[in-house]
N, C-alpha and C positions, 0 to 999 in steps of 0.2 A: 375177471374182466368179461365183459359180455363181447360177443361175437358176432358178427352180420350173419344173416338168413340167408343161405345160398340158394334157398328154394322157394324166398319171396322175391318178387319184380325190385328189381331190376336185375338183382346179382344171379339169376337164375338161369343168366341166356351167357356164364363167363365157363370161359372154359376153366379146367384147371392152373394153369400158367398164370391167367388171367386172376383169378379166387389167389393164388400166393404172393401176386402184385398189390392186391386190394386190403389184405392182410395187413402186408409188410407199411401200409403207408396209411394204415387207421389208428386213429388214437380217440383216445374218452372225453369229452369235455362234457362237464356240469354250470348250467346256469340257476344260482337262486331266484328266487320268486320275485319279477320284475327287474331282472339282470336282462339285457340287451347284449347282442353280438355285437364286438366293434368293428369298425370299417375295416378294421386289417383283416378280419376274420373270414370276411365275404368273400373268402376264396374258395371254399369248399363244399363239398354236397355232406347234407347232416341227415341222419336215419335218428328220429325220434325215440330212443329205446322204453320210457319212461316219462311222463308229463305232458306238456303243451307247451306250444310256439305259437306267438299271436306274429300274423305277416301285416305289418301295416305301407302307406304309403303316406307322406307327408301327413299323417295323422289320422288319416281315413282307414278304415279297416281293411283287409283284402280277405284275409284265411287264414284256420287254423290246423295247425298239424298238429296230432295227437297219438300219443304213446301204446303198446300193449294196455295199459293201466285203464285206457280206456274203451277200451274192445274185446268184446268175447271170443274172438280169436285172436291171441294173445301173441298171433307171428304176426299181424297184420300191423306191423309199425308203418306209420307215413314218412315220407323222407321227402326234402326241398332242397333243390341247385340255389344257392345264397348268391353263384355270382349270376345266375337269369336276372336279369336289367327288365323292367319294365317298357314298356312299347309306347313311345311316347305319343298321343293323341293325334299330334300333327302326321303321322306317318299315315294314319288309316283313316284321316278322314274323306270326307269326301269330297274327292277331287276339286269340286269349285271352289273350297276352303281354303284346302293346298294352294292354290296359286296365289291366293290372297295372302296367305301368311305370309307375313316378310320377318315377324318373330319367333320360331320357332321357340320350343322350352330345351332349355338343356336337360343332357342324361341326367337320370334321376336314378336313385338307388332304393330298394327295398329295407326297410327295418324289420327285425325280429328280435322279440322279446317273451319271455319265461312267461307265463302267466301262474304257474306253479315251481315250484324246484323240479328241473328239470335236467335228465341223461339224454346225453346227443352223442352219437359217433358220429366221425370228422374223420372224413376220406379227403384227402389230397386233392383237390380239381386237374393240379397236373396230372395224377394217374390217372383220371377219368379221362381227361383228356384222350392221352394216349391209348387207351383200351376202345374208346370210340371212334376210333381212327381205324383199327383193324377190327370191327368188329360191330354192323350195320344195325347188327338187333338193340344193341347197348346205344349206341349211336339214335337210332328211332324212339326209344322209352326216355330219351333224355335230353330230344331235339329241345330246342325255344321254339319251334314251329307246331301247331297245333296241329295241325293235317298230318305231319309224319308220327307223333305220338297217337294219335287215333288209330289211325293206320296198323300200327303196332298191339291196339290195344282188340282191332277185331281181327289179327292174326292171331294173339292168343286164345279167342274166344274159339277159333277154332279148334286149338288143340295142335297146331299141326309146327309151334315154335319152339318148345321146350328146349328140345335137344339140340344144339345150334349145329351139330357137328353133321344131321340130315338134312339141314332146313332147306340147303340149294336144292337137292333133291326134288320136293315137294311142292307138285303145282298147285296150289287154289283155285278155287272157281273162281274166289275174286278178282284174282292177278289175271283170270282168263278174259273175264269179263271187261276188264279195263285196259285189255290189250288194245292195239290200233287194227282193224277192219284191214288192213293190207297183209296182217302177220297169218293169215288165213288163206290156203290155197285159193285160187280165182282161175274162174275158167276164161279161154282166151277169147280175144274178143273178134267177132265176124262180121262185119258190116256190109247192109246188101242197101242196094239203090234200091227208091222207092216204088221206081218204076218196071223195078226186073221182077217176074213172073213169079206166085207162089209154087210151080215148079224147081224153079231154078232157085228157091232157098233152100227146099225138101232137099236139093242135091247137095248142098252146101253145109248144112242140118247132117244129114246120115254121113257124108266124108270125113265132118270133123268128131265126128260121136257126140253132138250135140242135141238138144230140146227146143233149141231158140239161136235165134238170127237178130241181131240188130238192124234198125234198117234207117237210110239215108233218105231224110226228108228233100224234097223239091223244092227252091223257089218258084212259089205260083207265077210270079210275072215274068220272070227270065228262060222257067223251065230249066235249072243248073241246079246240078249237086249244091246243096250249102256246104260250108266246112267240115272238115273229118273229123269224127273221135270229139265232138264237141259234146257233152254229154246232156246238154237242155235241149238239146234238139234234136238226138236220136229219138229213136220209136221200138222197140220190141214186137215180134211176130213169134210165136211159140206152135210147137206140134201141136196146139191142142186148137191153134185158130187154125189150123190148114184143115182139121179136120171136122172146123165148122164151114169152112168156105165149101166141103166137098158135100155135108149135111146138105147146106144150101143150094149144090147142084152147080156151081159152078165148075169152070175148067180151068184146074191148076195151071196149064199152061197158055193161057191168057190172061190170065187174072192178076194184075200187082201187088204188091205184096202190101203196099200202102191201104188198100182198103178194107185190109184186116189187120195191119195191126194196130199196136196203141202208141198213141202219141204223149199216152200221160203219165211219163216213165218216173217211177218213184227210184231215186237214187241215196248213192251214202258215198261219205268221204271217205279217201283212204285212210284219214287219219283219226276220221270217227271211235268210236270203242265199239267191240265187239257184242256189247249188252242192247248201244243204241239199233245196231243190224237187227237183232233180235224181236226187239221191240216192233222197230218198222215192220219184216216180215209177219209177225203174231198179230201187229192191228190191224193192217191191211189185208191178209191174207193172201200172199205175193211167195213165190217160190225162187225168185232169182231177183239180185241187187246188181245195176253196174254201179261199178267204186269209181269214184272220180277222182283226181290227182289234184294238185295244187294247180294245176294250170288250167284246170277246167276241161280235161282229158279222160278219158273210157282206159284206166289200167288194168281192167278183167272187169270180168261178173260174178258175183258172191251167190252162190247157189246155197240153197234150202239144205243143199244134206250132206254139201263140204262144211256149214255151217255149225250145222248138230254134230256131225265127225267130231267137231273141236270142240268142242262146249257140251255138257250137260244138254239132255231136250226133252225134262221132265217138262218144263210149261209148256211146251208145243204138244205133249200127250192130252195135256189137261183142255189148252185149247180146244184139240180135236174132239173128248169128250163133250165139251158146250157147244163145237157145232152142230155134234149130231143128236144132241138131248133133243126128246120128241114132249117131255111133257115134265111138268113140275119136278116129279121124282128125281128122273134121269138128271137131272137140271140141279139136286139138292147132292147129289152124289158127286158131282163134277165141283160145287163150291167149297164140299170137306175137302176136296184134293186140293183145293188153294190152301186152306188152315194147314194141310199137312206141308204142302213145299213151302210157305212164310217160314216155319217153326225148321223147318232140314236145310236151307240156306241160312238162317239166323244162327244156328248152330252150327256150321258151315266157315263161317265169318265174312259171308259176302255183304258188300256194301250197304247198308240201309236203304239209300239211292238207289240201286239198281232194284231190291227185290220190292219195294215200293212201287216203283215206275210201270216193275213187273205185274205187280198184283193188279195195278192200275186199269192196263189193258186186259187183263183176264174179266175181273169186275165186269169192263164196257162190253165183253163178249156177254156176260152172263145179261147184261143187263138188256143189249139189243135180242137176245134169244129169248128171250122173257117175253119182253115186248111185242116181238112175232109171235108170239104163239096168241098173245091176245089180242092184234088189232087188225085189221082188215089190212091189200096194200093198200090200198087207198089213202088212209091214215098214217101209214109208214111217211109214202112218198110225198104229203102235204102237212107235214108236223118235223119239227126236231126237238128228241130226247138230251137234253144235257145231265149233267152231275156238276155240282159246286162246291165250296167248300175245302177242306181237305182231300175230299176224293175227287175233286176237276182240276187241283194241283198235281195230283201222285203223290200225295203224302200221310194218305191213310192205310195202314195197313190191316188195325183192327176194324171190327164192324163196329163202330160207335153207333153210327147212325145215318139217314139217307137225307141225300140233300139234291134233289134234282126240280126239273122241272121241262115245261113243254112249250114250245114257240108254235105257234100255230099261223100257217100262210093267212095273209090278207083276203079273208071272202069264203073260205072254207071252213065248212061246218058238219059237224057230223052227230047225229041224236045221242049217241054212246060213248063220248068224250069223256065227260066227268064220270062213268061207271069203267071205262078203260082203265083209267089215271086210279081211280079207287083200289079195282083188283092188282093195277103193278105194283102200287105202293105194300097193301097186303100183303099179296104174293111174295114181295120179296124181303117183308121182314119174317116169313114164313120161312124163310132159307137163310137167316139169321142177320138178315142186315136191320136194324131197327128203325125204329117209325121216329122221325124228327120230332122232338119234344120241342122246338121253336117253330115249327110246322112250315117248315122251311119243302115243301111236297106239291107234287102237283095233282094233289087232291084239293088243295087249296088254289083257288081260284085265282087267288092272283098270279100263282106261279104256272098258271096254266092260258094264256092268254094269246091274242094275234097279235103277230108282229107289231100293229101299228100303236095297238093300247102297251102292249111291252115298251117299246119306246118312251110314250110317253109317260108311263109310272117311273122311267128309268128319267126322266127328265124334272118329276117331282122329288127324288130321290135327294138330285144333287141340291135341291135348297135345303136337304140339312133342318128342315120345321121339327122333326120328330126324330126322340133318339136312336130309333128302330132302321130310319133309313141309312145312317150309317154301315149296319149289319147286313141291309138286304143289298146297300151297294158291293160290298165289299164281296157277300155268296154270288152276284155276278158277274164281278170281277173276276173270279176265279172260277168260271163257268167255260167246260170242256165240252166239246162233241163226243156223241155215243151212237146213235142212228138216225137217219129220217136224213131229211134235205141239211145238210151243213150250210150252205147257202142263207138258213135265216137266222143261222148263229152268226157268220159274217156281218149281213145287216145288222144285229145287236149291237157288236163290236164297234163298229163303223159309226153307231149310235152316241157309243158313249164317249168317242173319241167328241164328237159335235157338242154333245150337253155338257161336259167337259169344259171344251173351250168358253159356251156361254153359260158358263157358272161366275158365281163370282169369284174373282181371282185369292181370296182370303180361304176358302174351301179347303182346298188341300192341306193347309197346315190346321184346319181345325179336326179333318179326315186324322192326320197326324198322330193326335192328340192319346188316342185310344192304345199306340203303340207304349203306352207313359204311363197307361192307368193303374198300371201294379205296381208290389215296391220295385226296389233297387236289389242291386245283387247281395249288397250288404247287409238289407235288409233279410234277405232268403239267406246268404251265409249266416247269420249269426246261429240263427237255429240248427248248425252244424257244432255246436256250443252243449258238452255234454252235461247232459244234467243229472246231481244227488240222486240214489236212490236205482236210476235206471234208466231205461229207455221212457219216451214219451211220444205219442202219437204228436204233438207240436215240434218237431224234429222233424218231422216229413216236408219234403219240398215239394211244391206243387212243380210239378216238369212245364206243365201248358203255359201257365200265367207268367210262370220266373225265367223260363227258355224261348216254348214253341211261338209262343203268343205274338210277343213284344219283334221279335225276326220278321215272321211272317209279313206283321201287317206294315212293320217299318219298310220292308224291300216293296211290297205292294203300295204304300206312297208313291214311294220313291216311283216307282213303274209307272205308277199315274199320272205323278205330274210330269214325265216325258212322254207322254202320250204312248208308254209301252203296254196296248191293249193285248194283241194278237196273243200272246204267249201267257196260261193263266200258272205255269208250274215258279217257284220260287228258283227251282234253279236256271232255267231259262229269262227268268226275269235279272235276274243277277247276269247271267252271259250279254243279255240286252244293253243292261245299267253299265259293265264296261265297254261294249261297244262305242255308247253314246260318250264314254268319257267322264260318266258317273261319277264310279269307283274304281278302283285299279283289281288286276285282275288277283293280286294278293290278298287283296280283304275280302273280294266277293268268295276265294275259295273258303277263308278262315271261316267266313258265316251261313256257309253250307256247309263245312264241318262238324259246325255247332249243333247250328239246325239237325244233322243228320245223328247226329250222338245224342239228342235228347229224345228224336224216335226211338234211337235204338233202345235205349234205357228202358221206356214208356213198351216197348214190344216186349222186353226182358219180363218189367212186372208182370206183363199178360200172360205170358205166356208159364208163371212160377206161378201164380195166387190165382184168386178166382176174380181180381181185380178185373174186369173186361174193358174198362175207362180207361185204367193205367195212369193217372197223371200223378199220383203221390210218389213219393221214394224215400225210403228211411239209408238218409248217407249211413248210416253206422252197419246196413248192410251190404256196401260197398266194399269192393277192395282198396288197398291204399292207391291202384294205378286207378280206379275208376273213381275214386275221391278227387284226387286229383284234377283229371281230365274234367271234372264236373263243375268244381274251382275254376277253371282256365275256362272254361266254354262260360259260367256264369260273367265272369269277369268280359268275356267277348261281348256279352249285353248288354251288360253296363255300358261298354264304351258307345256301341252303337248306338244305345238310346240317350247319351251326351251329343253323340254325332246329329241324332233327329232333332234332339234341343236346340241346339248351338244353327243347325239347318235350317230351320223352321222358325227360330225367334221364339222358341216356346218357354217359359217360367219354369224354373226346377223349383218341382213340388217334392 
């Protein structure tokens, strides 16, 4: 009688007790060649020993699970929970649907049928049950919820779940990373009036063993303290402004403290994550965070180096190396140490999202460091550098290629423009980021323009004449700041909100359209259908077209037509879209999960072959759990781009 694999997923994470539970309650069942399970049988979870399982839905195809017989690692059987229920369309759509629907569909149930004579073991659901109950790892590899099997699936990557019996043990960077911003020492908060002397904060400053003072603005017409502890309206004064005010010759003790400090205090939630703090500090370049409480209250200050105490501060080294690069070199030396921390977090199991986000702003360092080194200020502070694309998202991690360009103030002109724009483009495919083969650069003139002609291309755009303006809308829809005046990327923005509205109202759902243009998930599953002879290069899944693609540009709709300009990352536009009432806050995690596991996939190939693109993937070199998971995220596409159809009035082609 053949035996379960205690050392393939899932049964790997059971303890012993657990392994003589799972035992005592498995039995063998064979179906021949086009034999179906019957409804009584949908009670249990089956491990494929031998053959294929076709998983259909009212006749539609969904997946197949297939045996050692079909894998060259010959433990790598796939296994399906028979009683996981389908997710009925009405739950996840989108919101405006839901309320309309007054017919829901009833529960439906999945079918599974032989496709060959086939060996299945038949574990009990009640033991699973019960061993899931005590026991969170088993319980996560075998959720209905797609975020906790993920979850699950880049804790094993790291290495660090095998043995259950140390797992509590064992912190992750991930688990650090996604910690809440409160769980971090915070220094205590001191608030000085605006009007007391920067003597009398020095004193306040050295008593408390402090760097900085927060300080309490004035009403200009009343001359009265405003509110305490309100944190949009405090101000920061630090050791290092008292000891520009003394530069400057002034006298500490007459001098108030309002006129050195800053009013333009960058803050974070307590309940933020400890990735986003990081983030803020490394792009701004900011040493201390007030956390702000749910009532809109100063509950400490997050300092720079109770920070890194907690957390890893390999990117904050790296940072430092790109501030201080003085010339191309120094500057190519600091970009391999990105390659190197993508690849030691990836490995790692930190979240795709974060080390993305992360690379994100390392990138805009290298990118503004560049930049200075070849333009005048002059040109700094009358120009702004964006990135678009997947990298003005955060969701490029490899260097495919560059996608930026340049806003230029109204009236300002400078002879060396176009040879600037030439040498950054070069230069920095000279450091491995490559040169846009849609010339998506601002070596190209269009993407190099003054505000007032930017606007108006961007207002030719939305008539939609040519199939190209879809694209060029869509790379500045997802167009970040990097340096220069942000100021004329605002105007952009502000722009497209206007052309927008005087578009015509049909736009958006033909903008839509593009989220549709690839197959269906059925389509991409079938070529998980093994074929005579061996493997076959038409087995590969393209990841971009069949995952990344159809996500992206469907949430990017969606973003547009509620005029969610301001935010160009996919998961801020999802945080947006249930703000507004979109979508609920369950489906926008499910498709950022998705989203986030076909990066990772897409980082995996890159980082195993010489593939630098990464969009292909041969499932048969998959494990069963990331088979799976791949299944279930494809099937998340499917639905959403039903959800765009059904949304948008659009013809299923």
């Amino acid at each position: 009688m053949p035996h379960l694999d205690f050392t393939q997923p899932p049964f790997d994470v059971l303890s012993l007790a657990e392994r003589q539970s799972i035992r005592k309650n498995t039995q063998i069942r064979f179906l021949a060649k086009d034999e179906s399970l019957p409804v009584a049988e949908l009670q249990y979870l089956y491990v494929v020993i031998k053959g294929q399982i076709e998983q259909s839905l009212d006749g539609d195809f969904v997946a197949s699970y297939l045996g050692s017989n079909h894998s060259d690692d010959l433990n790598n059987n796939d296994w399906f929970d028979s009683r996981r229920l389908p997710e009925a369309l009405t739950k996840n759509s989108l919101q405006q649907g839901d309320e309309n629907n007054t017919n829901p569909k009833p529960a439906q149930t999945y079918q599974f049928r032989a496709t060959e004579d086939t060996l299945l073991l038949q574990v009990a659901g009640s033991t699973v049950d019960k061993i899931s109950a005590q026991n969170h790892l088993v319980r996560q590899l075998l959720s209905d919820k797609l975020p906790e099997r993920l979850k699950a699936l880049r804790q094993r990557r790291s290495g660090k779940v095998i043995d259950p019996s140390h797992y509590n043990t064992q912190q992750e960077v991930q688990q650090i990373m996604l910690q809440p911003v409160i769980e971090v020492k915070l220094l205590p908060v001191h608030i000085v009036d605006a009007n007391a002397s920067l003597y009398e904060a020095a004193g306040i400053m050295t008593k408390a063993g402090l760097k900085h003072v927060l300080i309490q603005p004035h009403s200009v017409e009343n001359d009265v303290a405003l509110p305490q502890r309100t944190g949009r309206l405090l101000g920061i004064l630090t050791d290092t402004d008292i000891c520009r005010a003394v530069s400057d010759q002034q006298d500490p003790a007459t001098t108030p403290c309002q006129r050195y400090a800053n009013f333009n205090l960058r803050t974070i939630g307590a309940n933020d994550e400890i990735g986003d703090a990081l983030l803020t500090m490394t792009r701004y370049r900011i040493h201390r965070l007030p956390v702000i409480d749910h009532d809109g209250n100063v509950a400490g200050v997050l300092g720079q180096s109770d920070l890194l105490a907690h957390i890893s501060h390999h990117s904050q080294l790296i940072s430092m190396q790109i501030e201080q690069a003085k010339d191309l070199t120094s500057l190519d030396t600091a970009v391999e140490l990105i390659g190197r921390y993508i690849r030691a977090q990836h490995q790692n199991g930190v979240k795709i999202g974060n080390v993305s986000r992360m690379v994100q702003t390392l990138n805009a360092q290298v990118f503004t460091k560049l930049w200075q080194l070849i333009v005048p200020e002059a040109v700094m502070k009358n120009t702004c550098l964006i990135v678009m694309g997947s990298e003005g998202r955060g969701e490029q991690i490899m260097r495919t290629d560059q996608d930026n360009a340049l806003i230029i103030r109204d009236g300002y002109t400078h002879p060396d423009l176009a040879q600037f724009a030439d040498t950054f483009n070069h230069h920095l495919a000279d450091l491995g980021y490559p040169l846009c083969d849609g010339n998506i650069m601002m070596t190209n003139p269009m993407w190099r323009q003054p505000l007032k002609q930017f606007n108006a291309q961007i207002g030719v755009w939305f008539k939609n004449t040519d199939p190209m303006h879809g694209i060029y809308l869509s790379a500045i829809l997802d167009g970040e700041y990097v340096c220069g005046d942000e100021s004329l990327l605002t105007q952009v923005r502000q722009h497209l909100k206007v052309a927008h509205r005087q578009s015509d109202p049909m736009f958006v759902r033909q903008f839509a359209r593009a989220a549709l243009q690839f197959g269906d998930v059925n389509q991409w599953w079938q070529k998980f259908m093994p074929l005579l002879g061996g493997k076959s290069s038409s087995q590969d899944i393209d990841l971009k077209k069949a995952g990344i693609f159809p996500l992206v540009h469907g949430i990017r709709t969606l973003a547009l037509e509620y005029d969610i300009l301001a935010v160009p990352s996919t998961k801020d536009r999802l945080k947006a879209l249930v703000q507004a009432h979109v979508i609920n806050q369950e489906r926008a995690d499910t498709l950022l999960e998705a989203l986030e596991f076909f990066m990772a996939q897409r980082l995996s190939v890159a980082l195993s072959t010489d593939d630098k693109h990464a969009r292909q993937v041969d499932p048969m070199t998959l494990t069963a759990l990331e088979r799976d998971l791949l299944k279930e995220c494809l099937a998340v596409v499917k639905s959403f781009k039903t959800q765009l159809r059904q949304h948008y009035q659009l013809e299923i082609s």
